[in-house]
C-alpha positions in Angstrom: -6.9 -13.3 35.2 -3.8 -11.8 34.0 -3.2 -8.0 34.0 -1.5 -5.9 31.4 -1.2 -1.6 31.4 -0.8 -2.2 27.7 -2.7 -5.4 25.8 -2.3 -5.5 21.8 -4.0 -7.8 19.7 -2.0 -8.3 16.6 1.5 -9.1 15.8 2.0 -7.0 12.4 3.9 -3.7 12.4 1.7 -1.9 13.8 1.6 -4.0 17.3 5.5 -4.2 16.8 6.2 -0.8 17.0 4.2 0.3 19.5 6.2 -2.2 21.5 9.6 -0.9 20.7 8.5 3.1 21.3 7.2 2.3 24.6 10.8 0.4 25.5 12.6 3.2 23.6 10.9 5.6 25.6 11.8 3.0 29.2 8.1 3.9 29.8 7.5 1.2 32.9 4.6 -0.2 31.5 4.0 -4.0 31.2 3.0 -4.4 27.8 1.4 -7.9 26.0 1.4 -8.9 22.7 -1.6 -11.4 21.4 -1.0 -12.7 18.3 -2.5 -15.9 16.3 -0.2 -16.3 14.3 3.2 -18.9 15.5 5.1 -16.7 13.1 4.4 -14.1 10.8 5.7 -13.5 7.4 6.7 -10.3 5.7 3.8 -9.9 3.4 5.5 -7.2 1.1 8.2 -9.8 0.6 6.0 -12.7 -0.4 5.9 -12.2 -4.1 9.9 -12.2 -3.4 9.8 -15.5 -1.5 8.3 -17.2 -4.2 11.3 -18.3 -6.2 12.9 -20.5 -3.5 16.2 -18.7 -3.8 16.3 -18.0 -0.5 15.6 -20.3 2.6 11.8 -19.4 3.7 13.1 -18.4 7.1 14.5 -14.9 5.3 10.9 -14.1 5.0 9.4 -14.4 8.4 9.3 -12.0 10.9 10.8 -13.7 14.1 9.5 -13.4 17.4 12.3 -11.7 19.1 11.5 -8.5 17.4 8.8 -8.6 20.1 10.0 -10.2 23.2 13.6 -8.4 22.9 11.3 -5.4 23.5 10.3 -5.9 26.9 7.1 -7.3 25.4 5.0 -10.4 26.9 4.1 -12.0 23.7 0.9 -14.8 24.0 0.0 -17.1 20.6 -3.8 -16.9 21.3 -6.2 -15.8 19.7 -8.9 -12.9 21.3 -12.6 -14.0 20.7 -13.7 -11.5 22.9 -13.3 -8.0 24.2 -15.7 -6.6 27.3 -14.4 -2.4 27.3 -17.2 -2.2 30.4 -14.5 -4.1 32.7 -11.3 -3.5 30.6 -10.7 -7.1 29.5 -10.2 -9.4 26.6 -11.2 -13.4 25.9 -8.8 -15.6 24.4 -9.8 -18.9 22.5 -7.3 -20.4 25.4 -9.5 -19.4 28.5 -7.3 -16.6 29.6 -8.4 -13.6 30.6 -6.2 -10.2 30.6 -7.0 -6.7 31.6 -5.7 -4.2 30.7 -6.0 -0.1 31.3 -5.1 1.1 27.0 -6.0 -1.7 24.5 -4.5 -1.4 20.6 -6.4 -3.2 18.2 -4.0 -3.9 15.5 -5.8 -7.1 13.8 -4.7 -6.2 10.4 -6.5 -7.3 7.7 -7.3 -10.7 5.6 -7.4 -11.6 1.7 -10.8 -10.6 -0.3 -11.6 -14.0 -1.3 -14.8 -13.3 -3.7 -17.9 -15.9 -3.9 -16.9 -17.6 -7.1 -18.1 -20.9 -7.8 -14.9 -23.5 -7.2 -12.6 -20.4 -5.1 -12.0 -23.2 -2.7 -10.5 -25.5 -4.8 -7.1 -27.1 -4.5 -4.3 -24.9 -6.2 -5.7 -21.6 -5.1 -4.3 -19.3 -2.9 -3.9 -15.2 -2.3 -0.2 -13.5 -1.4 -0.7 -13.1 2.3 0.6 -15.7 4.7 3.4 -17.5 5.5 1.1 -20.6 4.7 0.7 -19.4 1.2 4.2 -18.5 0.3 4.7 -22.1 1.2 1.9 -23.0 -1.3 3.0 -20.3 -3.9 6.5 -22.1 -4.2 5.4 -25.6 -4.3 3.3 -24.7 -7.4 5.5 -22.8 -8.8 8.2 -25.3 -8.7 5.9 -27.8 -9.7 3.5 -26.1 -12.5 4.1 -24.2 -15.9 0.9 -22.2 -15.7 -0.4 -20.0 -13.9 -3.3 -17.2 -14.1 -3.4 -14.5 -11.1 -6.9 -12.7 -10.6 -6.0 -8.9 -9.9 -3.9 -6.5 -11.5 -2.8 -4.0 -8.7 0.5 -4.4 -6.9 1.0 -7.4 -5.6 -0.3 -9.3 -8.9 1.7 -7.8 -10.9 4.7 -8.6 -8.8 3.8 -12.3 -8.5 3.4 -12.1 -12.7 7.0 -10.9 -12.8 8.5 -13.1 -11.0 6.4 -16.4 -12.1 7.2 -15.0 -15.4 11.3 -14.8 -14.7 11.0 -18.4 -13.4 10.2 -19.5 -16.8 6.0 -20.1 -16.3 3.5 -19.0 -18.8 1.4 -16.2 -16.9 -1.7 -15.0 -17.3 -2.7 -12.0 -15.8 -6.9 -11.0 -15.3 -8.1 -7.9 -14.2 -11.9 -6.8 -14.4 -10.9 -3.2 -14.6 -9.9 -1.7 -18.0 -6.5 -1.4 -17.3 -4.1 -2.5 -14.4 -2.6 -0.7 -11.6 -5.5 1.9 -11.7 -5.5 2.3 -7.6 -2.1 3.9 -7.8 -1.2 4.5 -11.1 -1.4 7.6 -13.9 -2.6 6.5 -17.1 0.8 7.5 -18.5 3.0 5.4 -17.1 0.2 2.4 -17.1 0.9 2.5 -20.8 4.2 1.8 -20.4 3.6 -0.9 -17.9 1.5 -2.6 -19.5 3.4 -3.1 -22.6 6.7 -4.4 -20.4 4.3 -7.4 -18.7 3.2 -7.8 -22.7 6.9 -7.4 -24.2 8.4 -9.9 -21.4 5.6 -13.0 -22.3 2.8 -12.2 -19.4 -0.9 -12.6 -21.4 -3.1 -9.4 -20.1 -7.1 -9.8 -20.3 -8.3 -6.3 -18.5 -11.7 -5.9 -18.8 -12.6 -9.3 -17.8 -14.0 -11.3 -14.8 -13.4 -14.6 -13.4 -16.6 -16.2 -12.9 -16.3 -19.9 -11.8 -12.7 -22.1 -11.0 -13.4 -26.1 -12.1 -12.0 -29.3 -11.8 -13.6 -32.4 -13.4 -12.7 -35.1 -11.9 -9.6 -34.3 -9.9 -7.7 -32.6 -13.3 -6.4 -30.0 -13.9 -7.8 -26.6 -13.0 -10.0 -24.2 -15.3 -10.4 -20.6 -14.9 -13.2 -19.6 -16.4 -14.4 -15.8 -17.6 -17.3 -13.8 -18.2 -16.8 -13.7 -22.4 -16.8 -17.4 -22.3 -13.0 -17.8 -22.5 -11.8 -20.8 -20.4 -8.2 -20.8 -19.2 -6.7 -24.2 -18.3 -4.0 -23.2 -15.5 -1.5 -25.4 -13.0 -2.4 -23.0 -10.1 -4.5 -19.6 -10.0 -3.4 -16.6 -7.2 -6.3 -14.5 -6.1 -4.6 -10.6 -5.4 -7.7 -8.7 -5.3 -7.4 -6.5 -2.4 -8.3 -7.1 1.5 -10.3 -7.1 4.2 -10.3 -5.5 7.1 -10.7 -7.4 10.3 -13.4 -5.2 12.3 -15.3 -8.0 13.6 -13.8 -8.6 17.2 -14.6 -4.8 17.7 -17.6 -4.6 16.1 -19.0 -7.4 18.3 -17.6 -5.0 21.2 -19.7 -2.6 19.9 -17.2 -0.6 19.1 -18.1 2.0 15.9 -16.7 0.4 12.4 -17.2 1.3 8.9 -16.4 -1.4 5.6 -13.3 1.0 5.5 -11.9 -0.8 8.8 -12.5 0.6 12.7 -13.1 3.8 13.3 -10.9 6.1 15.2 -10.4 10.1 16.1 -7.3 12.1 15.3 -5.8 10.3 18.0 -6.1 7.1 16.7 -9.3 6.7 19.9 -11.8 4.2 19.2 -15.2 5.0 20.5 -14.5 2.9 23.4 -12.7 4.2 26.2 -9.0 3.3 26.5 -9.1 1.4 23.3 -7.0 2.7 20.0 -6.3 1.2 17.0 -3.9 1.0 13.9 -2.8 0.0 10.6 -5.2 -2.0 8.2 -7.8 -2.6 10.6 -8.0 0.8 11.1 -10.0 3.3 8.9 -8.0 5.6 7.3 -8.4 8.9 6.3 -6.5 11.2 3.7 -4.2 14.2 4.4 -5.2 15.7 1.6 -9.4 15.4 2.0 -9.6 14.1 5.3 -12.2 12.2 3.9 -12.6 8.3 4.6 -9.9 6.1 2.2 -7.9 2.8 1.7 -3.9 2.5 2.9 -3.3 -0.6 3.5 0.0 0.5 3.3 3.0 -1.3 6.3 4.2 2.3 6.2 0.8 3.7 7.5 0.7 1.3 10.4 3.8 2.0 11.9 2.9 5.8 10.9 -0.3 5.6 13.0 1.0 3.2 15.8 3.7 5.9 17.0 1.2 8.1 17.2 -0.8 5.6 19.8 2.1 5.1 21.5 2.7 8.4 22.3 -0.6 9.0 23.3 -0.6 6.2 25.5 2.3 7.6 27.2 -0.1 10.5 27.6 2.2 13.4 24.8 -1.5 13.9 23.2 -0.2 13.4 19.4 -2.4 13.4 16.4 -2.5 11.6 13.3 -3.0 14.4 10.0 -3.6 11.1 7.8 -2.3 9.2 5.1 0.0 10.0 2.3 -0.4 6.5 0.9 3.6 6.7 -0.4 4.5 3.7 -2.4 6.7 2.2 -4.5 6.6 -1.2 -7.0 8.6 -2.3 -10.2 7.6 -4.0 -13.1 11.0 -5.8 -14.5 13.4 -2.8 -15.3 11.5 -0.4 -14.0 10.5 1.1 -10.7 6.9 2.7 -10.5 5.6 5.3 -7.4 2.9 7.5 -6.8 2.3 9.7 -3.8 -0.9 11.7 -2.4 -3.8 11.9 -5.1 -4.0 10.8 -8.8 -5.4 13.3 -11.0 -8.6 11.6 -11.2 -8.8 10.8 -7.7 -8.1 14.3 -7.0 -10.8 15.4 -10.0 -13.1 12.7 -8.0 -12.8 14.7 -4.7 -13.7 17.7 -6.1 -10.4 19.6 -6.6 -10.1 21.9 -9.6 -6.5 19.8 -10.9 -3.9 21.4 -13.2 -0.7 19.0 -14.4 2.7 19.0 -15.0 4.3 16.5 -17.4 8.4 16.1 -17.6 10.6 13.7 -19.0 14.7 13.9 -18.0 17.8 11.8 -17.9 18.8 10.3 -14.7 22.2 11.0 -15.6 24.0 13.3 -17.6 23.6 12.7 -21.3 27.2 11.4 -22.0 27.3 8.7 -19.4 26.5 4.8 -19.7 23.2 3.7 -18.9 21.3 7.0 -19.5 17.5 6.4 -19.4 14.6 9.0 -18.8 13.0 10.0 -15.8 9.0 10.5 -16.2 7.6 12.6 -13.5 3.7 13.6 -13.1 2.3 16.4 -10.8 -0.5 17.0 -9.5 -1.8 20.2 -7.7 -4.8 22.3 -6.5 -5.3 24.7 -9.6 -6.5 27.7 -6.8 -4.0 27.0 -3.6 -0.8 26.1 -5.8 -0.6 23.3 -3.3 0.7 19.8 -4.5 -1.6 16.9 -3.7 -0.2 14.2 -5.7 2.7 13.1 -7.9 4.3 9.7 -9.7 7.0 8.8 -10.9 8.3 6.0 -13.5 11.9 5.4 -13.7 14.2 2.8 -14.6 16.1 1.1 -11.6 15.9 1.6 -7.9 15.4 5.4 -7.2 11.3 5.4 -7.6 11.1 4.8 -3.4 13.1 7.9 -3.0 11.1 9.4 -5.5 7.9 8.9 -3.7 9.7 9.6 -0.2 10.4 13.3 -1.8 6.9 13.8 -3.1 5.3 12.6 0.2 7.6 15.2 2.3 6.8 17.5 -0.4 2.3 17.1 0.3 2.8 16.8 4.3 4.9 20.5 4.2 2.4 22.0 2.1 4.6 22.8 -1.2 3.4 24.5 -3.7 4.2 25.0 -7.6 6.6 28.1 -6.5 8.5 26.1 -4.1 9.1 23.2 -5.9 10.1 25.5 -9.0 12.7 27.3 -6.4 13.6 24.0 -4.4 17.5 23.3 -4.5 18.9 19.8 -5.4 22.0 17.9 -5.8 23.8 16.8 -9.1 26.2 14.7 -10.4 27.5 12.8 -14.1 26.3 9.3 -12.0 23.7 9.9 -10.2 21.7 12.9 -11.4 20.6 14.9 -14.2 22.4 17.8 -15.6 22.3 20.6 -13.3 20.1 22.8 -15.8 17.5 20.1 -15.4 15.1 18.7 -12.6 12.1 16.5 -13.1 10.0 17.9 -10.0 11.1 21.7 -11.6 10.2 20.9 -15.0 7.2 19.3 -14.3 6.0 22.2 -12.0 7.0 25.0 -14.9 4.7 22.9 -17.3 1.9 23.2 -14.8 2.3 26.9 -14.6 3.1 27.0 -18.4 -0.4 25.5 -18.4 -1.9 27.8 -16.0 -0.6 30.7 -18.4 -2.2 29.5 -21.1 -5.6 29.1 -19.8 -5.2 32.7 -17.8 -4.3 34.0 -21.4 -7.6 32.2 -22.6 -9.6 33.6 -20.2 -8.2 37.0 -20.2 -9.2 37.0 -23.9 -12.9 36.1 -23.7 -13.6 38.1 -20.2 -11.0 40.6 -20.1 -9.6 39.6 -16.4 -7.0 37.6 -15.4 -6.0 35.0 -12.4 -2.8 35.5 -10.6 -0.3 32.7 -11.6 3.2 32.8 -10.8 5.9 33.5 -12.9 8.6 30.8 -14.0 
């Protein structure tokens, strides 16, 4: 048997950075790393990876960013963990103990129970496996269909599309990008992927892959349409993978494994992080998705530090995040206004369109900005953004910053910013400003309305 203070099972980011905050903090403790994967690819990147531009190497995630942490890292995989004696089981017959345990098993591809979904030429955007299959069909083929319209299948469409293949794109949903997405800007989204070549069918359902006789591959939908294809992708969502603690008997939920503010399992000495890990929102602090890279490293610092005993807590996800779609760069932060509508928050919005630059430069193009906020605290709970070029990250950065510290309508109306002919709007004009002033115009109006018909009036705050 071999001992461990720290044993994490899981090589993603959340098991890499607890490793490199318990070196940064020189904590003494003798940490291993199980993973079952020989190397692990960057699965944000893989849509990226697919054009074969760049040598597949640039997309993995190499193994020193473990072991030049002080951390023991073991290609294993766990089959077993007994928290009644503190140890875990590998496939390999080794046996570690260990006195804090991090499950950080991540998660795996929804792969639904279609007739023909294991067929030859179908793969999902996760591993380093299937990059490797993504850029031999796509080098090879001249069709191809992806099943899913959120984030990563519409990234895949764009760049299958700029490498000159005919794309379809299926989504059983009526529109795409619903998970993260306003209905304003989906319009405009939708009609780049049309514009550019990429066939959308939302509102329809794969219900059987087929092959006759070793040809070529069919992908067949619910209306009866049959779409003959080189290669289909699956990007439907994930998985989480609960079942190692489950089978511990430790408590897990279809959302992924269940933890306390401080990231605590029910079993003692066992945490865990990042998208095998329930979630839960900072805005409801009810039970949601994230299977965000950003909320894994988020929650493993938080183990870390408790493991190093600092007693930290976890005040939930954000879900910040960022995409484009050709030209332009999509982001959304905290709640849409139906998912905040859907949790029971009384919603009011702010619209704004501005230039990213001043009006007499080159390049010009507008800035569309969406708030959302809690029509009786003022608070912001969500926001997006659609914009062309690179700033939409920064975008949702601001807007996440903006939820955690509580802002409200006055503040971000009051807020002070920077300007310049390049690199900003006009000093006179602010998306986040002018979208809050049209919330509050709205508020007026209403308040007005009410004021009419009852003869009292709610306090909103003046512009």
């Amino acid at each position: 048997m071999k001992k461990s203070d720290v044993v994490i099972i899981g090589g993603g980011p959340a098991g890499r950075v607890i490793g490199h905050v318990l070196h940064a903090r020189n904590s003494g403790l003798s940490v291993t790393l199980i993973k079952d994967e020989e190397i692990n690819v960057n699965r944000c990147a893989v849509p990226y990876g697919i054009t074969g531009a760049k040598p597949i190497e640039k997309f993995q995630i190499p193994n020193t960013l473990v072991t030049s942490y002080g951390v023991e890292l073991v290609i294993d995989r766990v089959e077993k963990i007994d928290p009644d004696q503190k140890q875990v089981h590998t496939r390999k017959g080794e046996i570690y103990s260990y006195q804090h345990l991090v499950l950080a098993t991540g998660a795996r591809p929804l792969i639904p129970p279609i007739p023909g979904v294991d067929l030859d030429g179908i793969t999902a955007v996760r591993s380093l496996q299937d990059l490797e299959l993504l850029r031999s069909c796509a080098a090879e083929g001249q069709k191809a269909v992806i099943v899913g319209g959120g984030y990563i299948g519409v990234e895949v469409a764009v760049v299958l599309r700029q490498m000159g293949l005919e794309v379809t794109l299926v989504e059983m949903l009526p529109r795409i990008l619903l998970a993260t997405t306003e209905p304003e800007f989906i319009d405009q989204a939708e009609d780049t992927l049309t514009d550019r070549g990429i066939t959308l069918l939302t509102g329809r359902r794969v219900v059987e892959f087929e092959k006759k006789d070793g040809g070529a591959l069919t992908v067949k939908l619910d209306d009866g349409q049959s779409l003959p294809t080189d290669f289909a992708i699956l990007s439907i969502g994930v998985v989480p993978n609960i079942e190692l603690a489950a089978d511990a008997g430790i408590k897990t939920t279809r959302l992924g494994i269940c933890t306390d503010d401080y990231q605590k399992t029910s079993a003692d000495g066992i945490y865990a992080a990042g998208d095998c890990a329930e979630k839960k929102s900072f805005i409801t602090h009810a039970p949601t998705r994230g299977e965000f890279g950003t909320n894994a490293v988020f929650m493993a610092r938080v183990v870390a530090q408790n493991i190093l005993g600092l007693n930290k807590t976890f005040p939930g996800v954000i879900n910040a995040n960022a995409t484009t779609v050709f030209d332009w760069g999509l982001c959304s932060a905290g709640l849409t206004e139906k998912m905040a509508q859907d949790a029971g928050i009384d919603t009011v919005t702010g619209f704004s369109k501005v230039m990213d630059k001043y009006p007499m430069m080159n390049g010009v193009a507008l800035i569309r900005t969406k708030l959302v906020f809690d029509r009786h605290t003022g608070n912001l709970v969500g926001g997006s953004v659609m914009r062309a070029g690179c700033g939409a990250a920064q975008s949702a950065d601001f807007l996440s910053f903006a939820i955690q510290m509580g802002a409200t309508w006055e503040d971000l109306m009051a807020y002070q910013y920077a300007t310049h002919p390049e690199l900003a709007a006009k000093p006179s004009d602010n998306s986040y400003v002018f979208a809050a002033q049209d919330a509050v115009k709205k508020l007026k109006a209403a308040d007005t309305a009410t004021r009419k018909e009852t003869g009292h009036a709610a306090h909103v705050s003046s512009v």
